[in-house]
OpenMM code with the backbone's topology and positions (N, CA, C; nanometers):
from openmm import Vec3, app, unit

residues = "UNK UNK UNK UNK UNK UNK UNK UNK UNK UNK UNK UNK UNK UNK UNK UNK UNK UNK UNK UNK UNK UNK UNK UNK UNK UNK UNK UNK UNK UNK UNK UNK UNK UNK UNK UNK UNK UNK UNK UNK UNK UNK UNK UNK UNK UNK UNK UNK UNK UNK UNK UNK UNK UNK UNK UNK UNK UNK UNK UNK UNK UNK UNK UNK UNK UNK UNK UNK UNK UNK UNK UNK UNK UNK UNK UNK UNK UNK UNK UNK UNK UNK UNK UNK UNK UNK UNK UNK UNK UNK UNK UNK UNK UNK UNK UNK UNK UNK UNK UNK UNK UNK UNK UNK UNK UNK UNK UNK UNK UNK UNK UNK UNK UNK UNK UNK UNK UNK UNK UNK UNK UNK UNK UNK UNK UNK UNK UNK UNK UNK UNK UNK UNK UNK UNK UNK UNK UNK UNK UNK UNK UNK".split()
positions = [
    Vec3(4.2817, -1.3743, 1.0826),
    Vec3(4.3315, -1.2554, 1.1469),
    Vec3(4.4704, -1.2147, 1.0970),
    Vec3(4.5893, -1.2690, 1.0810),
    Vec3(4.7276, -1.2345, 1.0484),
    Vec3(4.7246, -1.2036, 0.8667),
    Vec3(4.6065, -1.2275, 0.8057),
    Vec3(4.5758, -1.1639, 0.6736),
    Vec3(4.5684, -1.0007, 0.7095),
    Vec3(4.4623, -0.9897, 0.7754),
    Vec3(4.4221, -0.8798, 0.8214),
    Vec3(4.5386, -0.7675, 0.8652),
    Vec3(4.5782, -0.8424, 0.9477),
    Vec3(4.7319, -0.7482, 1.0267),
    Vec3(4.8342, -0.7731, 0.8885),
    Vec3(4.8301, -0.8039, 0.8359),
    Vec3(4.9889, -0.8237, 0.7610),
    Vec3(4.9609, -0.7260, 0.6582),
    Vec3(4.8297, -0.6677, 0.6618),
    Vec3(4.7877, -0.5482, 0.5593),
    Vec3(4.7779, -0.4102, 0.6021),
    Vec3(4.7870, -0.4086, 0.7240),
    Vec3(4.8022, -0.2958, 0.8130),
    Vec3(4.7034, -0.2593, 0.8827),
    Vec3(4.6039, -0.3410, 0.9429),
    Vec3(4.4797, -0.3658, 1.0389),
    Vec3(4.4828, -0.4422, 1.1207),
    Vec3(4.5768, -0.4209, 1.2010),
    Vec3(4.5622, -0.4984, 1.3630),
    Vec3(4.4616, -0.4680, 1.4525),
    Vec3(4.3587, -0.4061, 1.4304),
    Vec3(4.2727, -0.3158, 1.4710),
    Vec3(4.1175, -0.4149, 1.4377),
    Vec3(4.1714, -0.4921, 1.3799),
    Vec3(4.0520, -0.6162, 1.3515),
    Vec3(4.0382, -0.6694, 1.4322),
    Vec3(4.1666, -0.7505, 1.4423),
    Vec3(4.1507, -0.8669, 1.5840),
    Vec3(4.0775, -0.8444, 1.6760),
    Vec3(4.1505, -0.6609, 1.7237),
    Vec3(4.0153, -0.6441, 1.8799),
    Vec3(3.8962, -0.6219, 1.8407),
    Vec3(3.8875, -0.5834, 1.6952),
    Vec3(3.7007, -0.5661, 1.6870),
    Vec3(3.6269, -0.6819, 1.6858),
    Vec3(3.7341, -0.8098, 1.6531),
    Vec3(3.6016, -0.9114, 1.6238),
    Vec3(3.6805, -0.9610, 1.7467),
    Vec3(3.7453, -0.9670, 1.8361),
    Vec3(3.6846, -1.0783, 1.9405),
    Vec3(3.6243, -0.9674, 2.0349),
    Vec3(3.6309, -0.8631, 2.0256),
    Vec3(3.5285, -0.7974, 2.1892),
    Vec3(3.3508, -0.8275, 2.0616),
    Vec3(3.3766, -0.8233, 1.9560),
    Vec3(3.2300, -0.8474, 1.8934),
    Vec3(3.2245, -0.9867, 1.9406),
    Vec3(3.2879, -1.0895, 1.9490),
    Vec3(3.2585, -1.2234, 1.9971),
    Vec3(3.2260, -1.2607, 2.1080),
    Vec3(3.3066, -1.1665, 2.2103),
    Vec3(3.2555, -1.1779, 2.3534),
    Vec3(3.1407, -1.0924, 2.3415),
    Vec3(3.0604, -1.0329, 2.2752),
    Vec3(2.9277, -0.9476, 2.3033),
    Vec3(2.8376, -1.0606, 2.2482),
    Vec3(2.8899, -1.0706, 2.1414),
    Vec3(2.7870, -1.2142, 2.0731),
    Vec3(2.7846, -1.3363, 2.1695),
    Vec3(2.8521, -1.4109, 2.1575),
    Vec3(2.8778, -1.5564, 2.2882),
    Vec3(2.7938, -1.5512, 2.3914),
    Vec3(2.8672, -1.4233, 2.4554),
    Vec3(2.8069, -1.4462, 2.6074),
    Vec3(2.6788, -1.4702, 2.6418),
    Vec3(2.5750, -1.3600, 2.5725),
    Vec3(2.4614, -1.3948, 2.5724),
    Vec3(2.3938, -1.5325, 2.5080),
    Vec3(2.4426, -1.5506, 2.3793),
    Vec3(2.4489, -1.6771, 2.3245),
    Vec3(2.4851, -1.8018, 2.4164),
    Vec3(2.5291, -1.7779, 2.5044),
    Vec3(2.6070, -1.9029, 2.5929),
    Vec3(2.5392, -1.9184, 2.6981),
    Vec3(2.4834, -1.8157, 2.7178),
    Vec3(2.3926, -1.7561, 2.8481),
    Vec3(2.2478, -1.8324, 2.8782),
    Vec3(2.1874, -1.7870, 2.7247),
    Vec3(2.0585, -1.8553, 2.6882),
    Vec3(2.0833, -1.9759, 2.6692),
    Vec3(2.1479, -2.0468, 2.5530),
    Vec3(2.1683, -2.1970, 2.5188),
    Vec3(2.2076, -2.2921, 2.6461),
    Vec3(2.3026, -2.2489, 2.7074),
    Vec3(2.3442, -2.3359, 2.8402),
    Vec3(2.2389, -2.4129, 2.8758),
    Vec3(2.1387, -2.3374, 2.9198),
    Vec3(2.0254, -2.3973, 3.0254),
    Vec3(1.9575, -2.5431, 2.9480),
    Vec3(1.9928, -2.5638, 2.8128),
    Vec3(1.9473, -2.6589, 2.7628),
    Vec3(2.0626, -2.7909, 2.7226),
    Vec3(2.1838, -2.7586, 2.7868),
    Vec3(2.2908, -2.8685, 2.7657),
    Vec3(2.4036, -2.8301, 2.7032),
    Vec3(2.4773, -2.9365, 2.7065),
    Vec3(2.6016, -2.8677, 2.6395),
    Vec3(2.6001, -2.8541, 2.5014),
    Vec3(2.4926, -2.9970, 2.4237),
    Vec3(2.5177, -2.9149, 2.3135),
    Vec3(2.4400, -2.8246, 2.2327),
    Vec3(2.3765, -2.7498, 2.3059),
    Vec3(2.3367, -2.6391, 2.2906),
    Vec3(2.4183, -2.5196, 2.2896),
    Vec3(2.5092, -2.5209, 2.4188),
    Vec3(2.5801, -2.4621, 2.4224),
    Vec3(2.7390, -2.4612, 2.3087),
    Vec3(2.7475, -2.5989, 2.3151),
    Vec3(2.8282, -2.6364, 2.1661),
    Vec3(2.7504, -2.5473, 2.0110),
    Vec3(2.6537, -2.5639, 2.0310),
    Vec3(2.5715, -2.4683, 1.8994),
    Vec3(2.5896, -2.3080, 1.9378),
    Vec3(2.5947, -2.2941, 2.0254),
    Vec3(2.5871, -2.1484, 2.0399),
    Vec3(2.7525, -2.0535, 2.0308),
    Vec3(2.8329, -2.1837, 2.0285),
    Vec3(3.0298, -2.1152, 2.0265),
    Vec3(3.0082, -2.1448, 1.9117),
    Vec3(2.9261, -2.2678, 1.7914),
    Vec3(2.9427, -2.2423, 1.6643),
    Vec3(2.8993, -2.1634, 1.5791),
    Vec3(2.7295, -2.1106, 1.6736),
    Vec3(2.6907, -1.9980, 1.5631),
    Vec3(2.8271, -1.8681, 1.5752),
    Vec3(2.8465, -1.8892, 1.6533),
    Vec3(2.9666, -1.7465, 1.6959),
    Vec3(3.0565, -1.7498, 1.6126),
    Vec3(3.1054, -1.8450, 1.6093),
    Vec3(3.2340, -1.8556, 1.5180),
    Vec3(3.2182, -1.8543, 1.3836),
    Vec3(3.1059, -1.9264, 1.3329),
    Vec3(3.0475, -1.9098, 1.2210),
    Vec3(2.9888, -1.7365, 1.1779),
    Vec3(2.9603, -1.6826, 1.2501),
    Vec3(2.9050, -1.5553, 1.2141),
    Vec3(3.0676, -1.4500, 1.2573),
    Vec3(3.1301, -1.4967, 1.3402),
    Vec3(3.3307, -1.3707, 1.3141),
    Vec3(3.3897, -1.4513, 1.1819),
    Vec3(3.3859, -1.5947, 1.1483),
    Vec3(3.3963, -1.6119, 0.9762),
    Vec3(3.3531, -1.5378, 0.8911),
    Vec3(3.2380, -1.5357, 0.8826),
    Vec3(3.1884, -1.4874, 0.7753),
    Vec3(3.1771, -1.3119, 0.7743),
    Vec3(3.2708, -1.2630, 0.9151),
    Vec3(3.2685, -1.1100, 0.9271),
    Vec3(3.4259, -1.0940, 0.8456),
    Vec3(3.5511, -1.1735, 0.9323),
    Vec3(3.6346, -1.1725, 0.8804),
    Vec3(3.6694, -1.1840, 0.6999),
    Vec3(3.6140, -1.2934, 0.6578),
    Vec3(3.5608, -1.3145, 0.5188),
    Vec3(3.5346, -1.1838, 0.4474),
    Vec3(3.4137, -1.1049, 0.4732),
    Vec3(3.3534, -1.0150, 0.3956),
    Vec3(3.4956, -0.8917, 0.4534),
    Vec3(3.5604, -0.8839, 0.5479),
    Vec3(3.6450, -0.7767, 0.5546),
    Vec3(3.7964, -0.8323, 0.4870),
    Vec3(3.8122, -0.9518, 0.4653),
    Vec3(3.9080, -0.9640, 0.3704),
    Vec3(3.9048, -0.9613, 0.2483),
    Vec3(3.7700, -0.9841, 0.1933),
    Vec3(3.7268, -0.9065, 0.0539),
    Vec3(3.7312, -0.7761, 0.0477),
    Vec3(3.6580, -0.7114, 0.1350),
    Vec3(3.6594, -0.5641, 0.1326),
    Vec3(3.8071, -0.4590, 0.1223),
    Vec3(3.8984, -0.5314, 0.1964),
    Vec3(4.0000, -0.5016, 0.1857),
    Vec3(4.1229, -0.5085, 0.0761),
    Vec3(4.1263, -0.6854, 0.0305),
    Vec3(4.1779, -0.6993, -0.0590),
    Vec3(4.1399, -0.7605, -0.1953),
    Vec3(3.9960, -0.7435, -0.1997),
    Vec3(3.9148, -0.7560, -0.3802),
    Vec3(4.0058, -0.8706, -0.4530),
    Vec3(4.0230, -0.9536, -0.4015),
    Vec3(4.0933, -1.0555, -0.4919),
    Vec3(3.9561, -1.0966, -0.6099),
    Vec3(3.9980, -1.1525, -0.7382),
    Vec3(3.9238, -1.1587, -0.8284),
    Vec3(3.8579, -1.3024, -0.7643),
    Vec3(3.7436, -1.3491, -0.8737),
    Vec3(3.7084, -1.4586, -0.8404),
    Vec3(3.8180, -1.5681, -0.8576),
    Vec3(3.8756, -1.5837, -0.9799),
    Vec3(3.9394, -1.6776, -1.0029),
    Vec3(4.0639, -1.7231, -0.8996),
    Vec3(4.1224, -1.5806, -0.8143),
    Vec3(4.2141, -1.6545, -0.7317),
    Vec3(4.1570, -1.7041, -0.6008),
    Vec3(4.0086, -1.7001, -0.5643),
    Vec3(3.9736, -1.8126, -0.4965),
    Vec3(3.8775, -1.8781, -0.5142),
    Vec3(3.8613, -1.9115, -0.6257),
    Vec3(3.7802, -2.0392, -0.6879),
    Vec3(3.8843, -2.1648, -0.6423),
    Vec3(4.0299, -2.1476, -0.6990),
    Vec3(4.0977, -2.2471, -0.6979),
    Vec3(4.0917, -2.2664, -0.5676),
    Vec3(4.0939, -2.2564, -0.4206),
    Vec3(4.1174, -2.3215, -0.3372),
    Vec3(4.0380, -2.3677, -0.2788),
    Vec3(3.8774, -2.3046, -0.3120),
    Vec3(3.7578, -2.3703, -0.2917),
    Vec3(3.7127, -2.4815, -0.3568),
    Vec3(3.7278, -2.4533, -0.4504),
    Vec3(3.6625, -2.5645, -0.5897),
    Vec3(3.7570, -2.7097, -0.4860),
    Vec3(3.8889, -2.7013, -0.4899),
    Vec3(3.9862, -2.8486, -0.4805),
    Vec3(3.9550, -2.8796, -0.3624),
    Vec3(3.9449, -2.7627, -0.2350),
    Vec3(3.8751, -2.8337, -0.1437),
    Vec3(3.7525, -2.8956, -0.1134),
    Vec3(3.6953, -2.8516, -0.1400),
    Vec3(3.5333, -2.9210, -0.1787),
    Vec3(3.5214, -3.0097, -0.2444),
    Vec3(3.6107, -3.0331, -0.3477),
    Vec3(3.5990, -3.1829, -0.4136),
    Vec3(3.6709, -3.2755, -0.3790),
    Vec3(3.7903, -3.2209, -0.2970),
    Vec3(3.8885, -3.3685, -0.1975),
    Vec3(3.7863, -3.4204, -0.0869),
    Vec3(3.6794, -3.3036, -0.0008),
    Vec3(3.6492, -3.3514, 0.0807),
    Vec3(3.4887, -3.4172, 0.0151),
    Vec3(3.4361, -3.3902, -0.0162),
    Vec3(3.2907, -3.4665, -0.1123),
    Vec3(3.3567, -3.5793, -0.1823),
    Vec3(3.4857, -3.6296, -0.2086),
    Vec3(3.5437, -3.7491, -0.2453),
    Vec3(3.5490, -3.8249, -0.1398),
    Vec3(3.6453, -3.7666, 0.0001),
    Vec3(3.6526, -3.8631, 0.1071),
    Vec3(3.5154, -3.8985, 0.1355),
    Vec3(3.4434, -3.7888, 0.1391),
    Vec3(3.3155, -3.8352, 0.2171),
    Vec3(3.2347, -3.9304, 0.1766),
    Vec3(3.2088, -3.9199, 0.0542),
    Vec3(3.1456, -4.0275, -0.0136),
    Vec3(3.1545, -4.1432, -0.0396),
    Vec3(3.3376, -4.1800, -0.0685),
    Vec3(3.4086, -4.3076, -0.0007),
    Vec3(3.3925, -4.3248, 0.1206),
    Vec3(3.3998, -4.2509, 0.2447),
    Vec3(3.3820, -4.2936, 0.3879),
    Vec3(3.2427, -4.3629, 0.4005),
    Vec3(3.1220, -4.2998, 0.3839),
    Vec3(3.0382, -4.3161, 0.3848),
    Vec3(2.9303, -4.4531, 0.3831),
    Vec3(2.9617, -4.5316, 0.2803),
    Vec3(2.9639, -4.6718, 0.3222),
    Vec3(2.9790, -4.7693, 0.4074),
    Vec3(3.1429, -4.7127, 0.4565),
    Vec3(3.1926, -4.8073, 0.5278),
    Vec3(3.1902, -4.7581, 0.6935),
    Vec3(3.1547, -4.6327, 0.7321),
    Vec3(3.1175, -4.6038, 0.8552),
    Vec3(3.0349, -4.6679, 0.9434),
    Vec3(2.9210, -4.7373, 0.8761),
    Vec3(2.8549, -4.8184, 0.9772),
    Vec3(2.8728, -4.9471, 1.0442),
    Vec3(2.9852, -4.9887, 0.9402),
    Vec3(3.0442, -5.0995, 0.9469),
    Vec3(3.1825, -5.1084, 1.0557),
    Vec3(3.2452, -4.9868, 1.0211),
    Vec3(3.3786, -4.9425, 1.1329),
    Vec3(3.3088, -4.9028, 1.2623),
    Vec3(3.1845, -4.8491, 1.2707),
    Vec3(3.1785, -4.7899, 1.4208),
    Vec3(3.1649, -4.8680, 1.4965),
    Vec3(3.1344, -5.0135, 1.5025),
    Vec3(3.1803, -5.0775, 1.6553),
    Vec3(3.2720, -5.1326, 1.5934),
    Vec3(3.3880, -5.1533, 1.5046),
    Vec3(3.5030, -5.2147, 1.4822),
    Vec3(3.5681, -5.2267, 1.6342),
    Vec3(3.5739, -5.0916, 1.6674),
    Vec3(3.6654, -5.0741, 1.7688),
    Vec3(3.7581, -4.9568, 1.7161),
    Vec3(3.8153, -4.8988, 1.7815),
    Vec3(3.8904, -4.7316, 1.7843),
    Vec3(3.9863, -4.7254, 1.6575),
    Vec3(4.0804, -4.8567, 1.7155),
    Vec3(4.2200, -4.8610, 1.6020),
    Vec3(4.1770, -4.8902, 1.4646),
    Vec3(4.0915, -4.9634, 1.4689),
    Vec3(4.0266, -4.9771, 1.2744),
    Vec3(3.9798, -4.8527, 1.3096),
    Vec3(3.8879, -4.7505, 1.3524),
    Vec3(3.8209, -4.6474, 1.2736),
    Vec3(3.9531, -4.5463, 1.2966),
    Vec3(4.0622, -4.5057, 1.3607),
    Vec3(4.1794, -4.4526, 1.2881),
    Vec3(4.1962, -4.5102, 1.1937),
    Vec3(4.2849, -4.5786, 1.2137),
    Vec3(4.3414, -4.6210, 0.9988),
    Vec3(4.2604, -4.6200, 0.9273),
    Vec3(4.1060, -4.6276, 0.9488),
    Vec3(4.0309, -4.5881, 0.8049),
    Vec3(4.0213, -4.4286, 0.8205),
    Vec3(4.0713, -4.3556, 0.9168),
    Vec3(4.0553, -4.1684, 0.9190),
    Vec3(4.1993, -4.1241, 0.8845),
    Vec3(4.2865, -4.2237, 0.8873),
    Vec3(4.4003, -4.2309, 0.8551),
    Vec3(4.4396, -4.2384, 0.6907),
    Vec3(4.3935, -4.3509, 0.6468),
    Vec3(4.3765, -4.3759, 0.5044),
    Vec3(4.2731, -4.2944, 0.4042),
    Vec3(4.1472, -4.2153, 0.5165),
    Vec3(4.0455, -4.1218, 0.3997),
    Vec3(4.1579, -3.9890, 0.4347),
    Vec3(4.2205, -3.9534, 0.5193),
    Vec3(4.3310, -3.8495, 0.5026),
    Vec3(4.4267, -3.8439, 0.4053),
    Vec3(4.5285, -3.9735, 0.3308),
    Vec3(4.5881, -3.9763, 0.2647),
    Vec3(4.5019, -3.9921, 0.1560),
    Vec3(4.3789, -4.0254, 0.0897),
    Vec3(4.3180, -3.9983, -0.0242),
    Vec3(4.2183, -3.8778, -0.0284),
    Vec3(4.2319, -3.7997, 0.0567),
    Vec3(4.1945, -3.6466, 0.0588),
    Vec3(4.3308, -3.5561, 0.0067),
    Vec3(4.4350, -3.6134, 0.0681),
    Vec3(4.5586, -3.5221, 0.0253),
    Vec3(4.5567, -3.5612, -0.1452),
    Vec3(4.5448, -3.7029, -0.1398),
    Vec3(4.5663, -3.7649, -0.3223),
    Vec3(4.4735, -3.6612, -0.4372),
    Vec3(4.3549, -3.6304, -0.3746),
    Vec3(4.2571, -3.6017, -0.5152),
    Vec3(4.2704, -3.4413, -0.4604),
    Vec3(4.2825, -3.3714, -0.3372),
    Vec3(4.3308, -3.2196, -0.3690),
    Vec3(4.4892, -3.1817, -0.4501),
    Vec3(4.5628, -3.3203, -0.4475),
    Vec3(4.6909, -3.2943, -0.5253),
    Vec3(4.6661, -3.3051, -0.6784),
    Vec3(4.5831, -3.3973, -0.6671),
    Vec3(4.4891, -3.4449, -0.8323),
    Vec3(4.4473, -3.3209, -0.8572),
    Vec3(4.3375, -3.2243, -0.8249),
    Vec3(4.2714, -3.1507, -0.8569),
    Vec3(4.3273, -3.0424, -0.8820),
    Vec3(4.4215, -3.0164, -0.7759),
    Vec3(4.5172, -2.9052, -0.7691),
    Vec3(4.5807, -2.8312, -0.8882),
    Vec3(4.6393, -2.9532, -0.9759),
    Vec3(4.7011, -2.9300, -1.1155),
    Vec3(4.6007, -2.8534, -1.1768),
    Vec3(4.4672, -2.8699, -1.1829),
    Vec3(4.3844, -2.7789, -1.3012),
    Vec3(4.3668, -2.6598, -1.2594),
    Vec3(4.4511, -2.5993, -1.1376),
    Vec3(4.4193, -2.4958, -1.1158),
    Vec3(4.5232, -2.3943, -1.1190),
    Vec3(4.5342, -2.2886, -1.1252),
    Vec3(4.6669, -2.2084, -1.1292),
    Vec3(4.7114, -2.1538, -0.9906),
    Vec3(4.5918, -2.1237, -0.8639),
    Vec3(4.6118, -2.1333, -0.7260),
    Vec3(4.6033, -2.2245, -0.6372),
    Vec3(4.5896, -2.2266, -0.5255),
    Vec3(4.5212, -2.2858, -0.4307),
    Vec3(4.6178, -2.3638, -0.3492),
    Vec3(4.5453, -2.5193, -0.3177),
    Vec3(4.6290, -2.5587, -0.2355),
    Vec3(4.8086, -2.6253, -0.2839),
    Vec3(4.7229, -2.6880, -0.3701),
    Vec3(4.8380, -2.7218, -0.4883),
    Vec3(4.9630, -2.6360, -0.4834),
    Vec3(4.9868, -2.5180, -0.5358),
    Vec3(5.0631, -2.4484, -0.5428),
    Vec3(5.0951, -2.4235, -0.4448),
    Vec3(5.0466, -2.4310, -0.2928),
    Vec3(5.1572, -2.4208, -0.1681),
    Vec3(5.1966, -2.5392, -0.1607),
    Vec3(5.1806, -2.6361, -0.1872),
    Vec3(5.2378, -2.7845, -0.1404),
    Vec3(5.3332, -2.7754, -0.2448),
    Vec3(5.3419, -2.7558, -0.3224),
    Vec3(5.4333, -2.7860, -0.4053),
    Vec3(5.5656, -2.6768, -0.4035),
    Vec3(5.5406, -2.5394, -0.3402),
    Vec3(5.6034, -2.4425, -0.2866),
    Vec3(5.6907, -2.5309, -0.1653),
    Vec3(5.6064, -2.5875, -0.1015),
    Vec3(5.6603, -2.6084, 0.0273),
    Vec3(5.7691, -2.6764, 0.0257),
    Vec3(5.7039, -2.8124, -0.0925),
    Vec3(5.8293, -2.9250, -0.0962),
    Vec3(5.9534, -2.8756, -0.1554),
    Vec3(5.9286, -2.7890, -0.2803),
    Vec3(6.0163, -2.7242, -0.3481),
    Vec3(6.1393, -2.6995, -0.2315),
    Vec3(6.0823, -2.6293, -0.1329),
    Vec3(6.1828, -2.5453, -0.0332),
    Vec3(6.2801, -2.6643, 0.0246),
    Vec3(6.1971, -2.7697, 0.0841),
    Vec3(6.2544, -2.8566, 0.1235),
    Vec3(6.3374, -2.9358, 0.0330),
    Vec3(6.3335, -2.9447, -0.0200),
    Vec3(6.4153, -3.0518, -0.1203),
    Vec3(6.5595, -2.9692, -0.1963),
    Vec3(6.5192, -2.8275, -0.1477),
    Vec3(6.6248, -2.7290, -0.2091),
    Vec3(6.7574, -2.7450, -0.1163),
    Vec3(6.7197, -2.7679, 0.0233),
    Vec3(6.8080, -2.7546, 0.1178),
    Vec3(6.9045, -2.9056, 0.1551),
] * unit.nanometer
topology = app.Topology()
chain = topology.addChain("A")
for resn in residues:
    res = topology.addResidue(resn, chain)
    for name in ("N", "CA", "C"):
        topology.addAtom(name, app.Element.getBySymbol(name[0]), res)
């Protein structure tokens, strides 16, 4: 939404959440009667379908080429298909560990999610990379 407004369409926000409360309610209405997480499915189709509205109206609006968001897709998708695939193994093994082992292992696949989007980051000329490295820049200036 603050993409949207910072371009001179504040006029979004109210279209997609009164479109969300038209969508939901009924959505919430029907699904309920079968549990919560039904009803959990029915706030995600919602949200999932004002994504993908917002999405197509921030293209529409500002036509960025492919390449300036390849980079932030491509690095995210491959930090997180890295954690996951490392996690993956060892999940069956942590879930009755007990709580504090399965933090520090959500703890430790966090710091090697940040490692291989910082890895990946470099081959790209956008994305996440280039704000982290913006960011620290700032900090380290002061």
């Amino acid at each position: 939404y603050p993409l949207l407004e910072g371009i001179g369409r504040p006029d979004i926000r109210f279209k997609l959440a009164s479109f969300q409360l038209l969508v939901a309610r009924p959505l919430l209405f029907w699904l309920s009667r079968y549990g919560i997480s039904s009803a959990a499915l029915a706030m995600l189709l919602t949200s999932a379908l004002i994504f993908f509205i917002s999405v197509s109206w921030t293209f529409y609006y500002l036509r960025p080429g492919f390449s300036r968001i390849s980079a932030p897709i491509f690095s995210v998708l491959g930090a997180s298909a890295f954690a996951i695939l490392l996690a993956f193994p060892f999940y069956s093994a942590l879930r009755g560990a007990g709580a504090l082992y399965f933090l520090l292992f959500l703890a430790l696949l966090v710091l090697i999610y940040f490692a291989v989007l910082l890895f990946l980051g470099r081959f790209f000329k956008d994305g996440p990379y280039q704000t982290l490295k913006i960011i620290f820049s700032l900090h380290n200036g002061r």
